[in-house]
N, C-alpha and C positions, 0 to 999 in steps of 0.2 A: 166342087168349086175350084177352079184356076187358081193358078199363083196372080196373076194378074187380076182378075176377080176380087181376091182374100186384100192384094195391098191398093187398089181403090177402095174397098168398104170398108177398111181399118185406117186409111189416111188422117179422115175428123181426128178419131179417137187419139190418131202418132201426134196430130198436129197440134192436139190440146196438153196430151201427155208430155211431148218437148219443150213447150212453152210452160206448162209447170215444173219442169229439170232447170230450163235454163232463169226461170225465177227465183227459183231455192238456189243454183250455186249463184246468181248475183248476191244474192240477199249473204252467202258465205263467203266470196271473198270478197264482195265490197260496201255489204251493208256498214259492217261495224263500225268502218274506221268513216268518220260526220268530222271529224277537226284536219285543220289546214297547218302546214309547216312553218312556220315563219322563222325566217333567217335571219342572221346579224345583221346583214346590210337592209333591212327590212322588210322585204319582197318574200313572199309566201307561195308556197305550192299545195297538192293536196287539190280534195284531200285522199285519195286514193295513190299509194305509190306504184312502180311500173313493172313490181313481181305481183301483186296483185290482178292486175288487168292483164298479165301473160300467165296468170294462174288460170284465173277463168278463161281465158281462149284456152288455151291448151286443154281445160275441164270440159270444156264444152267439143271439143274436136271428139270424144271417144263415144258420147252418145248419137251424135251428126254423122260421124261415120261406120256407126253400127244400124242405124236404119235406113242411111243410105245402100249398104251394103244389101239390103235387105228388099232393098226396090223403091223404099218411100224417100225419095230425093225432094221433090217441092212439099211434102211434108216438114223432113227434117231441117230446109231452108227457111220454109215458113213459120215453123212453130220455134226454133230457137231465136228467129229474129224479131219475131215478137215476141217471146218473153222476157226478152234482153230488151226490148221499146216498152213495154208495160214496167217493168221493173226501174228504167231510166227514167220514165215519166213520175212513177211516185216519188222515188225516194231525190228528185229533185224541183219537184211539185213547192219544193216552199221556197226559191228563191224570188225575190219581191223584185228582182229588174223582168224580171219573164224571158230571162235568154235560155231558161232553161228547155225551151221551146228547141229553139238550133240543134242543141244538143243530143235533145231527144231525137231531130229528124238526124240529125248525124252520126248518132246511134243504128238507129231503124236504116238507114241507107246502105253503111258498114259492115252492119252485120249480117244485113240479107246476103253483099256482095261474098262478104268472107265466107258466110255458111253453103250459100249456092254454089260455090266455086268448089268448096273444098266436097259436097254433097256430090258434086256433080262428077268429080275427080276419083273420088272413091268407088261410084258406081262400076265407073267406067275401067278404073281398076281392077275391081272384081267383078268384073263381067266376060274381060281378057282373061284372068287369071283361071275361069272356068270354062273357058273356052267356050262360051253362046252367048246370043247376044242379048237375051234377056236375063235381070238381073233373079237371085233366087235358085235356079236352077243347075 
């Protein structure tokens, strides 16, 4: 079997295996924190602060670009961006105006862009850095 062979018929499996990484590290750095800030002047933030959501990208960049690395780029694109949309859609599934909807597709939109990009970047990286043009080898 091919390199090329081996990472089409292990894609499913990357794509399913990514999306439960990037489900477990949401559910780590931003399940916990559910309460909003509210300040003196009365105006509230939250409820997630912005080491958090640069934890997780940054958490999320080392398995994106280890199986990009690897040849599975619309794998690793596609499975961390939907675990990252699955994960946005539950754990804001109980807001009663329904904007949580936006968010989720603003999630899903972001994240594909970011993962693909940086997916796509990596390959292309180590694909120079081995000098062929197919990734793997």
């Amino acid at each position: 079997m091919t390199n090329k062979q081996r990472n089409s018929a292990s894609s499913p499996l990357t794509t399913v295996l990514l999306a439960g990484v990037a489900v477990a590290m949401w559910a780590a750095w931003l399940g916990w924190d559910q309460h909003r800030d509210v300040h003196p002047d009365g105006s509230s933030t939250g409820p997630y602060e912005a080491w958090q959501v640069i934890g997780l990208g940054l958490g999320l960049l080392i398995p994106v670009c280890w199986w990009a690395s690897r040849g599975h780029v619309v794998a690793a694109a596609l499975g961390t961006s939907g675990g990252l949309t699955l994960a946005a859609a539950y754990d804001w599934s109980d807001d009663a105006s329904g904007l949580f909807v936006i968010g989720v597709g603003m999630v899903m939109i972001g994240s594909a862009a970011a993962t693909g990009l940086a997916a796509f970047l990596t390959s292309a990286l180590y694909r120079k850095m081995a000098g062929t043009g197919e990734p793997g080898r």
